[in-house]
TIBA-918653 format. One record per residue (C-alpha): x, y, z. Coordinates in steps of 0.001 Angstrom, whole numbers, always signed. Each point is the difference from the previous one (the first is absolute). Last residue first. Example, Ala and Ser with C-alpha at 12.3 -4.5 7.8 and 13.67 -1.06 7.14 Angstrom:
REM residues 2
PARO, +13670, -1060, +7140
PARO, -1370, -3440, +660
***
This chain:
REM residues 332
PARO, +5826, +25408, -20912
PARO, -1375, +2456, +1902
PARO, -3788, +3, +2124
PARO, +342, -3334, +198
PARO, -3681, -1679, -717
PARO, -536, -3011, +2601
PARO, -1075, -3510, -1588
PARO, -2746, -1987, +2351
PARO, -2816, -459, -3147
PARO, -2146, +2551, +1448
PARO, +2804, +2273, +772
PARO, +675, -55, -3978
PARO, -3420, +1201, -706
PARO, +45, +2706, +2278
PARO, +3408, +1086, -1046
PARO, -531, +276, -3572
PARO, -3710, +1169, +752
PARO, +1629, +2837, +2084
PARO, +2491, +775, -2219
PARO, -2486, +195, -3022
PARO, -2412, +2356, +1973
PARO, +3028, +2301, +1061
PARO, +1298, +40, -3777
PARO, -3893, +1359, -1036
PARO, +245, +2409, +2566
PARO, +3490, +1370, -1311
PARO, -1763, -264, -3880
PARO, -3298, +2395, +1244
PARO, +2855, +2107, +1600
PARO, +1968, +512, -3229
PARO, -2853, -248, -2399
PARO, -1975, +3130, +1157
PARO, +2808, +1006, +48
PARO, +2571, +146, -1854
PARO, +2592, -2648, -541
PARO, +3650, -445, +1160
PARO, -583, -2336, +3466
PARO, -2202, -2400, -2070
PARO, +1257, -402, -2965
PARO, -2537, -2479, -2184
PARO, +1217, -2636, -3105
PARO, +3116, -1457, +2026
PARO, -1834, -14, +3470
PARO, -3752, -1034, -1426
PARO, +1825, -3392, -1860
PARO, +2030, -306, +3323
PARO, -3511, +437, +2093
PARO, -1919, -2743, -2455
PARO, +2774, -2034, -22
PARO, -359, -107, +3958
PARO, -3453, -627, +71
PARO, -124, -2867, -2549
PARO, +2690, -1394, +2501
PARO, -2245, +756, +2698
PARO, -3132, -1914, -1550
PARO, +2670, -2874, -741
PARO, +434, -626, +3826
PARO, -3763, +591, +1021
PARO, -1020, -2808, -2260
PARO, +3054, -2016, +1156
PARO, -1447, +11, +3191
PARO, -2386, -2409, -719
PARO, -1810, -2036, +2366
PARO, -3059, -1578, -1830
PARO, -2004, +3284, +108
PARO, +1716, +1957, +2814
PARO, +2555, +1865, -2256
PARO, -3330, +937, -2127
PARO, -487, +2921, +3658
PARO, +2871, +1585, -1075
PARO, -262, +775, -4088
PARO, -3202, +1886, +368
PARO, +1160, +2666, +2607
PARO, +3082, +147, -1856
PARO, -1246, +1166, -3563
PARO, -515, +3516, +293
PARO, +3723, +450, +30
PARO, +361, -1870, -3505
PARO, -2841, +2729, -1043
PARO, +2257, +2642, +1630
PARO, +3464, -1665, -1990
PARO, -1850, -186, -3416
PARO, -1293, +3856, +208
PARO, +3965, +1137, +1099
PARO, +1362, -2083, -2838
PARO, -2915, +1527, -2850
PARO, +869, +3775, +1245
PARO, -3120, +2195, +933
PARO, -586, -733, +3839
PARO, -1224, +2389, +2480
PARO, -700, -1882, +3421
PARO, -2885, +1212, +1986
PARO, -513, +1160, +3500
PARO, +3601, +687, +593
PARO, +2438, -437, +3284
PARO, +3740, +753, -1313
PARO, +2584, -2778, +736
PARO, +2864, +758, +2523
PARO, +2719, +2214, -1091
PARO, +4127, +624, -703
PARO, -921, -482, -3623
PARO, +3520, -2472, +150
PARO, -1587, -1667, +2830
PARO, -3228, -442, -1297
PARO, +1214, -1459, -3845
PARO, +2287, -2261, +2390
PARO, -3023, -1537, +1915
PARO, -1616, -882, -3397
PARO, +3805, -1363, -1765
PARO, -220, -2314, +2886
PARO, -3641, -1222, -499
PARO, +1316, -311, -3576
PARO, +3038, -2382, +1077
PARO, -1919, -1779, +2714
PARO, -2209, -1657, -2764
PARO, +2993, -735, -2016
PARO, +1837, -1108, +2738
PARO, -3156, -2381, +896
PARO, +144, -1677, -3631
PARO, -2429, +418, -2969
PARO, +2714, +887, -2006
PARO, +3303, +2107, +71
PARO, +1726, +929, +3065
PARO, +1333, -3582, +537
PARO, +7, -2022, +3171
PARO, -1895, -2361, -642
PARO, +891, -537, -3954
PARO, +3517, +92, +818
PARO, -73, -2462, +3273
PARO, -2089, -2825, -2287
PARO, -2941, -2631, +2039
PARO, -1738, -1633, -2706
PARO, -4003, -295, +315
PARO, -1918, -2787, +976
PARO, -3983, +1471, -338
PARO, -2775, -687, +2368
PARO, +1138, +3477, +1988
PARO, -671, +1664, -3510
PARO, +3394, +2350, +383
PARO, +490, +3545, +1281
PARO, -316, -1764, +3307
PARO, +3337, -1741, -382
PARO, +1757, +2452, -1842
PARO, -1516, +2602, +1951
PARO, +1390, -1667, +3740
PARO, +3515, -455, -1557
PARO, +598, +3667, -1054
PARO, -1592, +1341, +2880
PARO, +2300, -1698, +2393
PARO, +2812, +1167, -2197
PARO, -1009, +3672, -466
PARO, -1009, +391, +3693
PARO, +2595, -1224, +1302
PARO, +2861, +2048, -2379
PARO, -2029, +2862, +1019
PARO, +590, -622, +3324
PARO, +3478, -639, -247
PARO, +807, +2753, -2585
PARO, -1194, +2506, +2642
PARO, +1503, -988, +3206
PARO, +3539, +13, -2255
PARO, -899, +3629, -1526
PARO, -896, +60, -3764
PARO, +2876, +1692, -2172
PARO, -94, -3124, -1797
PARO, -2600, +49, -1451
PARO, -216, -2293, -3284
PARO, +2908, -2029, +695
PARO, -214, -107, +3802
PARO, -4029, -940, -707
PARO, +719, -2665, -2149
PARO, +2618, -1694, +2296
PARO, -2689, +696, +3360
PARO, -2791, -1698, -2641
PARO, +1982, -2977, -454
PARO, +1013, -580, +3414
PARO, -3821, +544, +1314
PARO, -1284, -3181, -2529
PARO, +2907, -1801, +1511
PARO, -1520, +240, +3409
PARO, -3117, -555, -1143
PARO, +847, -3005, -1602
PARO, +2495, -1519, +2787
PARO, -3440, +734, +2539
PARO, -2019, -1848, -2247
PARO, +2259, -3253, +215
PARO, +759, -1692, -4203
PARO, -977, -3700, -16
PARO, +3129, -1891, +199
PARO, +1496, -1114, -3282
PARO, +3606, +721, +891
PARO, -112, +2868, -2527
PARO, -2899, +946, +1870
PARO, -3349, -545, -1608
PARO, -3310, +1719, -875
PARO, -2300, -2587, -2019
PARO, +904, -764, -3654
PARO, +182, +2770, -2907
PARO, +3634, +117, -488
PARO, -374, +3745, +1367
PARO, -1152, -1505, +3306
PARO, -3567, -608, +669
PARO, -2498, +1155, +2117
PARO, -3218, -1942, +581
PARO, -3788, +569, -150
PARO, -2624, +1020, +2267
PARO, -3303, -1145, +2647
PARO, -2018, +1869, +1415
PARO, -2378, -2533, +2505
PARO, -2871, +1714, +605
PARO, -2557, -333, +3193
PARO, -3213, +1977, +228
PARO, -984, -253, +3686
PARO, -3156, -2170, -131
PARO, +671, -2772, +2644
PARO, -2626, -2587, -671
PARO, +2456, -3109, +1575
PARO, -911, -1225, -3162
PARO, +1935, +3005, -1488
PARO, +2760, -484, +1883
PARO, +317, -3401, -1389
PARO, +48, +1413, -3504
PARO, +2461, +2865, +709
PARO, +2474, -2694, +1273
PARO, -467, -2659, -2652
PARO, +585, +2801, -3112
PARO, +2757, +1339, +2227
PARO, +2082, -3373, -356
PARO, -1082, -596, -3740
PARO, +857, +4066, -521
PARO, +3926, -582, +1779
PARO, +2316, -473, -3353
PARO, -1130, +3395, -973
PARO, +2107, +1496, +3106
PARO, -1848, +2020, +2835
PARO, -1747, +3579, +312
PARO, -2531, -1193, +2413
PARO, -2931, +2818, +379
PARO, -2378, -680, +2626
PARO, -3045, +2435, +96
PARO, -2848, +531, +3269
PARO, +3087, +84, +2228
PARO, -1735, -226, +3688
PARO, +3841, -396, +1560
PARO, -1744, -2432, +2233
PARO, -2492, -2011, -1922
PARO, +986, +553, -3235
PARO, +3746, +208, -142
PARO, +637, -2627, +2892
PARO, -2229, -2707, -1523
PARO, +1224, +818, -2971
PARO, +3827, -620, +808
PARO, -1841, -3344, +2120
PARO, -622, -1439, -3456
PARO, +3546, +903, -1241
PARO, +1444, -1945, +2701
PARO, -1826, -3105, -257
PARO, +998, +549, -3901
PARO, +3481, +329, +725
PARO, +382, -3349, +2087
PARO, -1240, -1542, +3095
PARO, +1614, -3029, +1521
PARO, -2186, -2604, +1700
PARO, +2021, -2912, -1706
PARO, -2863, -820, -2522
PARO, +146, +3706, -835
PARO, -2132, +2794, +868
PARO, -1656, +2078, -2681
PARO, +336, -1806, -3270
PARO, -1681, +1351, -2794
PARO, -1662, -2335, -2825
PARO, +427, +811, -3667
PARO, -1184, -2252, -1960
PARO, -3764, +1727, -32
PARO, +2083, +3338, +57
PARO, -1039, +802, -3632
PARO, -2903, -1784, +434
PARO, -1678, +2075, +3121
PARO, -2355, -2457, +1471
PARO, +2146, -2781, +1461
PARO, +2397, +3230, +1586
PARO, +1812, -2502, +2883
PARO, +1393, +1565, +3056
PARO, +2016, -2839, +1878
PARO, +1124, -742, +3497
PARO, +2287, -2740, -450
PARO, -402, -3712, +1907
PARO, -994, -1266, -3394
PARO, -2761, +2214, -457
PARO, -941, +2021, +2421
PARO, -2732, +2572, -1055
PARO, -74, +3998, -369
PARO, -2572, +1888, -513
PARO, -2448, -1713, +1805
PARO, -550, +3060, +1850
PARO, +1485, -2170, +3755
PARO, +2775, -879, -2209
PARO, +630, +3792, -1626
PARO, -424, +1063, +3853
PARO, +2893, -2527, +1281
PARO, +2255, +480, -2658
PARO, +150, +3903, +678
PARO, +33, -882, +4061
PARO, +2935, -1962, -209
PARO, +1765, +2977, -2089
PARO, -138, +3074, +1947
PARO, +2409, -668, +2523
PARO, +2611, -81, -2824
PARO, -950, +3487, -1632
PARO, +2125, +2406, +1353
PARO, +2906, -2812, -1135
PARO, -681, +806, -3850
PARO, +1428, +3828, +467
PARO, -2935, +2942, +763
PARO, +1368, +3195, -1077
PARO, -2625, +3161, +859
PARO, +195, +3606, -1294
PARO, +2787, -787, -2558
PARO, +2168, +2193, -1810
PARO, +1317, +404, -3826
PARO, +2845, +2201, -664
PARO, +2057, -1911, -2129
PARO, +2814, +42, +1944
PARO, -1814, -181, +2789
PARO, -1255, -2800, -783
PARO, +3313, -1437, -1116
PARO, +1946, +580, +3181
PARO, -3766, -1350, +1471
PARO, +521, -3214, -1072
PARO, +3222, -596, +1662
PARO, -1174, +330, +3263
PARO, -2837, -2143, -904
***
């Protein structure tokens, strides 16, 4: 656990309540017991067994829930995880966000929960596998499964020798935080930037690069945003309307207009990556607008109506990339 949460906090995710296998131990006699006392569950051949006679794609698929032995296994334990969820953490929605190779096992669980008449909606989210450049799953060299906390660490390397080459006049605090949040960023979008159902091939140069639908790319115009402020040595104006006359500034509002739409479709069948390429449409939509449009230079009405318009892209930039767990540097 301790070395867990080096990469959770690397990654900046936190939990409210961690409950490891053991937590549920005392629970598991009295799991078997109710599911027997149902009629649930039966012995059969000194097991305790679940079997699904009316459901014909589990018809040959019995459970076991206590072996011949008396042992319990991972299904006795997954049983009592619901238990737990819904009766005493009163969760009314179960979301397990486990391996492909684990639907037959969840299929069974969700099914005897729901002849126990629980109705808490329960979904098991399942995704796909990253492969190594040679197209077969991630490796060492030794042909050890590659540790998440190596990856990340690695992934912060790289950025730190980018960001020496590209700014190097960057203070030592500053180049390691924005080093962080460049690599962390990069490998959380290229996973969620993805169909999560689809295998896709792990590559440093493509992650990390400023051009494509990467995070550094998305970072990269929120970036050039905060710098447009800086440089104008002012905060964005406050305006009742927007005046837009150039084609690139009237493509990047309409793209704006779009985010209240895009968030909520993440929910329907779990995909971030809806979110992911919404952003990168967002962000070539604000380079497109920042090569055809000057902002700081132009008249106004246009000048303020086009510093407003940069403060509503930031802030849907970094909005959108909070939501999938990536920070937006303020330099790069």
């Amino acid at each position: 656990m301790q070395d867990f949460e080096h990469v959770y906090e690397l990654i900046d995710i936190h939990y409210d309540i961690q409950c490891g296998e053991s937590f549920y131990h005392d629970r598991l006699p009295g799991v078997v017991e109710r599911l027997l006392k149902a009629g649930i569950a039966e012995i059969s051949e000194g097991a305790v067994v679940v079997f699904f006679r009316d459901v014909p794609e589990l018809a040959d698929k019995p459970l076991i829930i206590r072996k011949r032995d008396g042992g319990f296994n991972y299904a006795t334990t997954d049983l009592a995880t619901i238990d737990y969820r819904i009766k005493e953490l009163k969760a009314d929605v179960v979301w397990y966000v486990v391996g492909g190779p684990q639907i037959l096992h969840f299929k069974q669980i969700f099914n005897i929960a729901r002849r126990e008449r629980y109705t808490a909606d329960l979904r098991h989210i399942t995704f796909g596998s990253i492969l190594g450049e040679d197209r077969k799953l991630m490796k060492t060299r030794s042909g050890e499964n590659v540790p998440l906390r190596d990856l990340l660490e690695e992934a912060c390397k790289r950025a730190r020798k980018i960001i020496e080459e590209k700014n190097p006049d960057l203070s030592n605090d500053e180049k390691t935080d924005i080093a962080r949040k460049i690599g962390i960023g990069a490998v959380k979008y290229a996973d969620l930037s993805q169909y999560r159902m689809t295998d896709y091939v792990f590559s440093w140069d493509k992650m990390l690069s400023l051009q494509g639908n990467t995070a550094p790319y998305l970072q990269n115009a929120y970036v050039r945003i905060r710098s447009i402020f800086r440089k104008g040595g002012e905060s964005a104006p406050e305006m009742d309307k927007l005046v837009l006359a150039d084609s690139a500034e009237i493509n990047l509002a309409k793209r704006l207009c779009q985010f209240a739409e895009t968030v909520p479709q993440v929910l329907n069948d779990f995909r971030p990556n809806i979110l992911a390429n919404y952003l990168f449409e967002v962000a070539n939509s604000f380079h497109s607008f920042y090569e055809a449009c000057p902002v700081l230079k132009s008249q106004e009405p246009a000048r303020a109506s086009r510093l407003a318009l940069c403060e509503l892209t930031g802030r849907v930039l970094q909005k959108g990339l909070e939501l999938m767990g990536i920070r937006a540097p303020e330099k790069m």
